[in-house]
C-alpha positions as CSV (number, residue, x, y, z in Angstrom):
1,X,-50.6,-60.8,68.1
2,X,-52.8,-58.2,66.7
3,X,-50.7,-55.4,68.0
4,X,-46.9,-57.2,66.4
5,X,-49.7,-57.2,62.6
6,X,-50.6,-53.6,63.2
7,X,-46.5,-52.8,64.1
8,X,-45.4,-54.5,60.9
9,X,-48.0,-53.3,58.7
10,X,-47.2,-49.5,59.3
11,X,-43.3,-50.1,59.1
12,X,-43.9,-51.8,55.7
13,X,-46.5,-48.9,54.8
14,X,-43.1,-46.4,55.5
15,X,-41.1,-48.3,54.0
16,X,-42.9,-48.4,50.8
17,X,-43.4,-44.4,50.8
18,X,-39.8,-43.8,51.2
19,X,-38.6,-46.4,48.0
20,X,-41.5,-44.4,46.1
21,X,-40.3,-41.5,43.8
22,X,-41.4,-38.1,45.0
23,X,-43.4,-36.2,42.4
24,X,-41.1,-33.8,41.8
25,X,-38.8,-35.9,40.5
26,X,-41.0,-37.8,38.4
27,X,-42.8,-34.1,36.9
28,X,-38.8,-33.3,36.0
29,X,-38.9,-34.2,32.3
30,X,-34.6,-33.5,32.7
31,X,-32.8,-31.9,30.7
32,X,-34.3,-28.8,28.4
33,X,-33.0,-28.2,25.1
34,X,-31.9,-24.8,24.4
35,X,-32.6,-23.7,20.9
36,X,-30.0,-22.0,18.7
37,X,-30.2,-18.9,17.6
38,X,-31.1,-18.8,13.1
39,X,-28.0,-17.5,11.6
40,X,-28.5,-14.4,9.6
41,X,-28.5,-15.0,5.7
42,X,-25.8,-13.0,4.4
43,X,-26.7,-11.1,0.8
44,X,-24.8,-11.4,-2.1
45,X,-22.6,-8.3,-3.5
46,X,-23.9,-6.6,-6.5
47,X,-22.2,-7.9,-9.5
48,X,-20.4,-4.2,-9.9
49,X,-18.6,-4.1,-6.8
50,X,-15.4,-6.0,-5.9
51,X,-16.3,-7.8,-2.6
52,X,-13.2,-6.9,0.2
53,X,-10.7,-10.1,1.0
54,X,-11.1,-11.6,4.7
55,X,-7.7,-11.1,5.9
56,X,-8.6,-13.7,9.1
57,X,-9.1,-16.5,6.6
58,X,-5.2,-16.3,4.9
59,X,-2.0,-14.2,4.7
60,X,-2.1,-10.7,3.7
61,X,-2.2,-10.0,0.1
62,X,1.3,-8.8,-1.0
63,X,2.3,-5.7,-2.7
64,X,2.5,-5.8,-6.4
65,X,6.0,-4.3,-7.0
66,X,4.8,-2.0,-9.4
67,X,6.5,0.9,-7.3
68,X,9.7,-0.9,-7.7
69,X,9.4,-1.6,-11.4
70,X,8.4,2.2,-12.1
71,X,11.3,3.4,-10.1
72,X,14.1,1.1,-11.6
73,X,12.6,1.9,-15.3
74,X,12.7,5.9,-14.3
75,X,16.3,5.1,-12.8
76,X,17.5,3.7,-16.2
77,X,15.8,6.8,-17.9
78,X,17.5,9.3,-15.5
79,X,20.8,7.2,-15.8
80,X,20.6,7.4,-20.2
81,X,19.8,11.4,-19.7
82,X,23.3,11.6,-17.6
83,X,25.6,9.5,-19.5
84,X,24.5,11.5,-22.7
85,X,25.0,14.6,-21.4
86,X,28.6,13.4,-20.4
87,X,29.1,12.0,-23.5
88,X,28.1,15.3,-25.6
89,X,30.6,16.9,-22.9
90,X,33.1,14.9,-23.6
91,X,32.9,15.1,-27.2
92,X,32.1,18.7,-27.6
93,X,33.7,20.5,-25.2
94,X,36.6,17.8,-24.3
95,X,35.7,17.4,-20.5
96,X,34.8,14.4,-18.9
97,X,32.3,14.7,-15.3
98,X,33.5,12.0,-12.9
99,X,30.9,13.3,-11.0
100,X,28.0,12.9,-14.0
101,X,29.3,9.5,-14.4
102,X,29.8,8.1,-11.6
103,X,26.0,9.5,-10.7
104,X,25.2,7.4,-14.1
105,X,26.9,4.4,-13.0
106,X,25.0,4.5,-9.4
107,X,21.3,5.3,-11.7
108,X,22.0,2.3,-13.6
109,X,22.7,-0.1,-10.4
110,X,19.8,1.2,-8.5
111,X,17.8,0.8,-11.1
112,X,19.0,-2.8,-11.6
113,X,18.4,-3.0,-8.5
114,X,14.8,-1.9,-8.4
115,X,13.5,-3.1,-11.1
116,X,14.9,-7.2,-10.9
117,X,13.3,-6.8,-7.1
118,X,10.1,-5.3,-8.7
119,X,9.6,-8.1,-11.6
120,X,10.6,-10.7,-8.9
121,X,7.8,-9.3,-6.3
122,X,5.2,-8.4,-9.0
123,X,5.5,-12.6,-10.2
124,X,4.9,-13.9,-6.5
125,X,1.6,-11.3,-6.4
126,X,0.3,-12.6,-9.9
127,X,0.7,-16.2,-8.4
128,X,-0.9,-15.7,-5.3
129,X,-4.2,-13.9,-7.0
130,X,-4.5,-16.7,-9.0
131,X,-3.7,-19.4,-6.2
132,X,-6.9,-17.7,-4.1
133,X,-8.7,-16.4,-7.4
134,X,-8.9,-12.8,-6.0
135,X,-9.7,-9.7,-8.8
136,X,-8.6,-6.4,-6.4
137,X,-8.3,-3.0,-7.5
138,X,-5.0,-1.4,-8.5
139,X,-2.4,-0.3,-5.9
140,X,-2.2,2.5,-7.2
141,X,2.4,2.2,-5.8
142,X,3.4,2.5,-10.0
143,X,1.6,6.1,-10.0
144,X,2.7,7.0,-6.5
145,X,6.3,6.5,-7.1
146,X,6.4,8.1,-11.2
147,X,4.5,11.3,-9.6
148,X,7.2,11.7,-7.0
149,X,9.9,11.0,-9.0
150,X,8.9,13.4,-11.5
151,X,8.1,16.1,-8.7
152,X,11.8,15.5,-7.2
153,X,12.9,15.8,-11.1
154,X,11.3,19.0,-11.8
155,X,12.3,20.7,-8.5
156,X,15.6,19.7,-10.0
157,X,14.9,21.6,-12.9
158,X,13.8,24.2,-11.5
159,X,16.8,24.4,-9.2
160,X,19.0,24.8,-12.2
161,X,16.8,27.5,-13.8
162,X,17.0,29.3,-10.6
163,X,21.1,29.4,-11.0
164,X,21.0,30.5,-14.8
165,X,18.5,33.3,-13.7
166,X,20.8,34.6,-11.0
167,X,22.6,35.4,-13.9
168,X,20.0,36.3,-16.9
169,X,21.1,39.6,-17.7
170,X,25.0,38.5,-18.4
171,X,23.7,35.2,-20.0
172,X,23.4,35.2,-24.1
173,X,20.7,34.1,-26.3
174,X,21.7,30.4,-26.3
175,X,21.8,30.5,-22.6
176,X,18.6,32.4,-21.9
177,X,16.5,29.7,-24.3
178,X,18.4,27.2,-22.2
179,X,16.8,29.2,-18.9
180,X,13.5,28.9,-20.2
181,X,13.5,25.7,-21.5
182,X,14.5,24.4,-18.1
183,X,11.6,26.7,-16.3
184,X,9.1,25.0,-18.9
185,X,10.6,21.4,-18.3
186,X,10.4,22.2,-14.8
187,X,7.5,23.5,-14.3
188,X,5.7,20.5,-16.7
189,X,7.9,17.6,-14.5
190,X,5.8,19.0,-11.6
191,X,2.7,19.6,-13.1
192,X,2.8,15.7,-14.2
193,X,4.0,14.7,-11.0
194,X,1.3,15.9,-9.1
195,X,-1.3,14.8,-11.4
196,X,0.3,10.7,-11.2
197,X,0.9,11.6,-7.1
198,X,-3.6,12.2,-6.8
199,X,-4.4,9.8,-9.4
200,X,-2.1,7.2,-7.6
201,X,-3.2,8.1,-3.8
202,X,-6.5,8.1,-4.4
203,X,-6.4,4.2,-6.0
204,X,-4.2,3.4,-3.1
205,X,-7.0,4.7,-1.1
206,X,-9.7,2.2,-3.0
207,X,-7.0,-0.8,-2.4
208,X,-6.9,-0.4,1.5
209,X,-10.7,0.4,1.6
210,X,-10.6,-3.5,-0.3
211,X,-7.9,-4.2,2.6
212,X,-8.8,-2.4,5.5
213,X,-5.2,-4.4,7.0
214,X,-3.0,-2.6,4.4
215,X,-2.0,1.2,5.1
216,X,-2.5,3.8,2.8
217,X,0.0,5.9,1.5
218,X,0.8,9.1,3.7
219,X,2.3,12.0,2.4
220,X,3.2,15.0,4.4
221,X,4.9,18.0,2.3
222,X,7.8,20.0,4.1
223,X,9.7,23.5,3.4
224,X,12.4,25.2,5.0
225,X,13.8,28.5,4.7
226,X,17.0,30.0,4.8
227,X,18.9,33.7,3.8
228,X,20.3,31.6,0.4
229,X,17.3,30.1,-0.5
230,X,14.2,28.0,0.1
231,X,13.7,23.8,0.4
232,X,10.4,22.0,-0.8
233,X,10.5,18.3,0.1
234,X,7.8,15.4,0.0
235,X,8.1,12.8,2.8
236,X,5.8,9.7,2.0
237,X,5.1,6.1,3.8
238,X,4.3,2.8,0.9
């Protein structure tokens, strides 16, 4: 009888050590929490400068269509300049240019064209600044496109100076102040041109550095050479 007390007293002993928690699992105070890391604070801009859009938080900010607008008012201007010079041939000399007026007809369409495209583009950008309250700097496309439409113009010019002094010696005094005021014009057209073409890159430049998304614009000058004559051209991306 004393041996079956012993026997049960040690098998209830084990049995109570094994329902016990081990200390390890009662020292394990579960799961730790992991701090987060303080988000940095994030300094205003100075009131001076304009602060660049986040292009991840919406669309794109659209042209402005100034280009456009430029090039279908200089289209209209280049278009009046042709259908009075056939007009004053027609009248003065009795000869009509289908070739002057049907290059009038095709200035005025482009720059109906241009310029109803332009207006119509130049709304939609006015509506979205003020939809997302955004002040950026100019484009800079109105400048970009007058300077190379007055470059193009002036080469023109100068084109036409270069016929009349092929001929200077046989030409008579009405002619020759006709030469040289065509060198002069020609030589001011690409003067300007130049002038609007920097002033108008480099605030294109200050718009994509406000857009980092939106490419600048890229010009790239080309000339070519031949026994007749010489070619200067402008090739540019908007």
């Amino acid at each position: 009888m004393p041996k079956i007390s012993k026997l049960s007293a040690a098998l209830l002993s084990t049995s109570l050590l094994a329902l016990a928690p081990s200390r390890s699992a009662a020292a394990d105070p579960g799961p730790r929490a992991v701090a987060e890391a303080p988000t940095p604070a994030v300094s205003p801009a100075s009131p001076g400068t304009v602060a660049p859009h986040d292009t991840a938080s919406g669309p794109a900010t659209p042209k402005d269509g100034v280009g456009m607008i430029v090039g279908g008012a200089l289209s209209f201007g280049a278009a009046g300049l042709v259908t009075g010079l056939v007009v004053h041939n027609a009248v003065h000399n009795d000869h009509l240019s289908v070739s002057s007026a049907i290059l009038a007809g095709g200035g005025v369409v482009t720059g109906g064209v241009l310029l109803g495209a332009g207006i119509a583009r130049h709304r939609r950008y006015r509506a979205y600044l003020t939809e997302h309250d955004l002040r950026p700097p100019a484009q800079g496309h109105g400048l970009v496109t007058a300077g190379a439409m007055s470059m193009a113009s002036g080469a023109i010019v100068m084109t036409a100076s270069g016929v009349l002094a092929a001929s200077y010696a046989d030409l008579g005094p009405v002619s020759r102040q006709r030469f040289w005021g065509l060198t002069g014009a020609g030589i001011g057209a690409i003067a300007t041109g130049a002038v609007l073409l920097g002033v108008g890159v480099d605030r294109n430049r200050r718009w994509r550095r406000w857009r980092p998304d939106r490419q600048s614009v890229e010009l790239r000058p080309s000339f070519a050479a031949g026994p007749t004559g010489a070619m200067v051209g402008l090739t540019g991306r908007f």
